[in-house]
N, C-alpha and C positions, 0 to 999 in steps of 0.2 A: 793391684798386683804390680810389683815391681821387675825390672829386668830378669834380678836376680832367681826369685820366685818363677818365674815364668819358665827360664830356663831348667830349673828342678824339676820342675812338673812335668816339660816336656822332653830332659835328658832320657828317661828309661820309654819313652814311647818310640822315640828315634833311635833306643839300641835296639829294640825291641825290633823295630822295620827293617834295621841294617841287618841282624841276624835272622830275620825270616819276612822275606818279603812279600810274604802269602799276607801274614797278619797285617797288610797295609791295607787290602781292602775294605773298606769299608759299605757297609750297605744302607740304603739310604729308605725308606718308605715314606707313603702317600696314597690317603684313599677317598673316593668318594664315592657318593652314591645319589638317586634319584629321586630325594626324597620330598621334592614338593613337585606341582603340575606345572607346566610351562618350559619352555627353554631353560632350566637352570639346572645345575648341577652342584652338591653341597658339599664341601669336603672338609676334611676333619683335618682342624688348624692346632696351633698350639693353642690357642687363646680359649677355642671353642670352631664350631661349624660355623664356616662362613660359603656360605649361597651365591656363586657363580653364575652369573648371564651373559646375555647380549649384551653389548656396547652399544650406546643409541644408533652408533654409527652403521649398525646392521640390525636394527629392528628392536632392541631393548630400549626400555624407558628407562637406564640407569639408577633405577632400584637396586640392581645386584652390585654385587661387584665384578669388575673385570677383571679375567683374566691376562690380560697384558697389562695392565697397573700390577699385579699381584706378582708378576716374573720381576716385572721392576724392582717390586719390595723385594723380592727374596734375593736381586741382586744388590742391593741397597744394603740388605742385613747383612750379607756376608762380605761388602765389602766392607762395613764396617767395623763387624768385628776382625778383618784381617788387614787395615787399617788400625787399627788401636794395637793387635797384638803387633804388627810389627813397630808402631812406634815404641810401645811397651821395650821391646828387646833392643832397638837402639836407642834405647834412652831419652828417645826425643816429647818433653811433656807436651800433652796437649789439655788443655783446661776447658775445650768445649770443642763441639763441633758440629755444623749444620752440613749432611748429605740430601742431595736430590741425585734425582735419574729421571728423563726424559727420555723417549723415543716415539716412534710413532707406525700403526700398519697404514695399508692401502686396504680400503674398504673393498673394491673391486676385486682384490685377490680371493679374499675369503669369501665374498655373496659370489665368483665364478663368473663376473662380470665382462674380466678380459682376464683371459687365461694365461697370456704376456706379463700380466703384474703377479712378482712372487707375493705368495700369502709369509706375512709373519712381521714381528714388528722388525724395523730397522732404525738406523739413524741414532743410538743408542749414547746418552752421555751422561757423566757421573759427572758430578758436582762435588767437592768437597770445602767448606769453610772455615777452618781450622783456628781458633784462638789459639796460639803459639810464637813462643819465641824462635825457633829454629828459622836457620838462615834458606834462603832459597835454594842452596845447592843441597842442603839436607832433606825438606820438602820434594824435592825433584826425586831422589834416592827411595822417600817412602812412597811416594805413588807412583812409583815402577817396581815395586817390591808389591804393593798393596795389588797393580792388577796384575803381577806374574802368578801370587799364591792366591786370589781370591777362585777358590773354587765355580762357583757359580758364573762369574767373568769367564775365567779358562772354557767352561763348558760353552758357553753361549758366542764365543769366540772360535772354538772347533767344532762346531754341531755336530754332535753326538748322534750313532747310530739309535734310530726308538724301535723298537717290537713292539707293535699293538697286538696282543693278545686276546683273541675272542674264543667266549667259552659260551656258547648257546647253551639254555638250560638243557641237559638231558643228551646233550650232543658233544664230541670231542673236541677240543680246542682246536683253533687255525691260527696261523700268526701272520702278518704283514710287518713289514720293515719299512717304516718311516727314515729318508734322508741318505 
């Protein structure tokens, strides 16, 4: 897809938001369930179900997958495709491109070890390796555009209010607020 393209496609969705800005929200789903024995939890991916565990680092034998590697990917994925779409629209070609994302928890947080260490990952960095000719002052421009619009980034960057919603079978829901 080219600039030009890009723009067509996304010209009537931005008149569309400027004239009614209800229609901008978007709603997003994610489900899982309980469906083998053990500490894991299996949720329903694009690819297929992938089986959630323990990190050895709290008692899994990294069998599953983790769930802080998988935040990773899904900020990896969106930065990358808001990374490409914004190069797309300034024109800037890119002919390849290698992304990473690191970060890391405090095991202690989450086993309740010391109650002083927040739980959750931090230390969080994006990597990007770009085969491209654009000069460094263009380069600078896309990856301050890539993490102002990467959703995923914005989110993990403003921790978002969570509702956990509990529905005991047979019994009326309760909710708690996370954050």
């Amino acid at each position: 897809m080219d600039a030009s393209t890009l723009r067509e496609t996304q010209a009537p969705l931005k008149q569309r938001y400027r004239d009614d800005a209800a229609s901008a929200r978007t709603p997003l789903h994610a489900a899982a369930e309980f469906a083998d024995p053990g500490v894991t939890a299996t949720v329903r991916g694009w690819a297929g179900p992938v089986r959630a565990g323990l990190h050895p680092a709290t008692g899994g034998d990294g069998s599953d997958a983790c769930s802080g590697d998988m935040l990773l990917e899904a900020l990896l994925a969106c930065a990358g495709v808001t990374l490409r779409s914004v190069a797309t629209a300034m024109g800037v070609q890119i002919r390849a491109a290698s992304l990473t994302a690191e970060g890391c928890f405090d095991a202690r947080g989450t086993l309740g070890v010391d109650r002083e260490v927040p739980v959750g990952v931090t230390d969080v960095v994006v990597r990007a390796e770009l085969d491209t000719d654009a000069d460094d002052a263009t380069l600078a421009r896309l990856a301050t555009a890539t993490e102002r619009y990467c959703v995923v980034g914005q989110t993990l960057a403003t921790s978002p209010r969570i509702d956990v919603v509990r529905r005991p079978v047979g019994r009326p829901a309760a909710a708690t607020t996370i954050g």
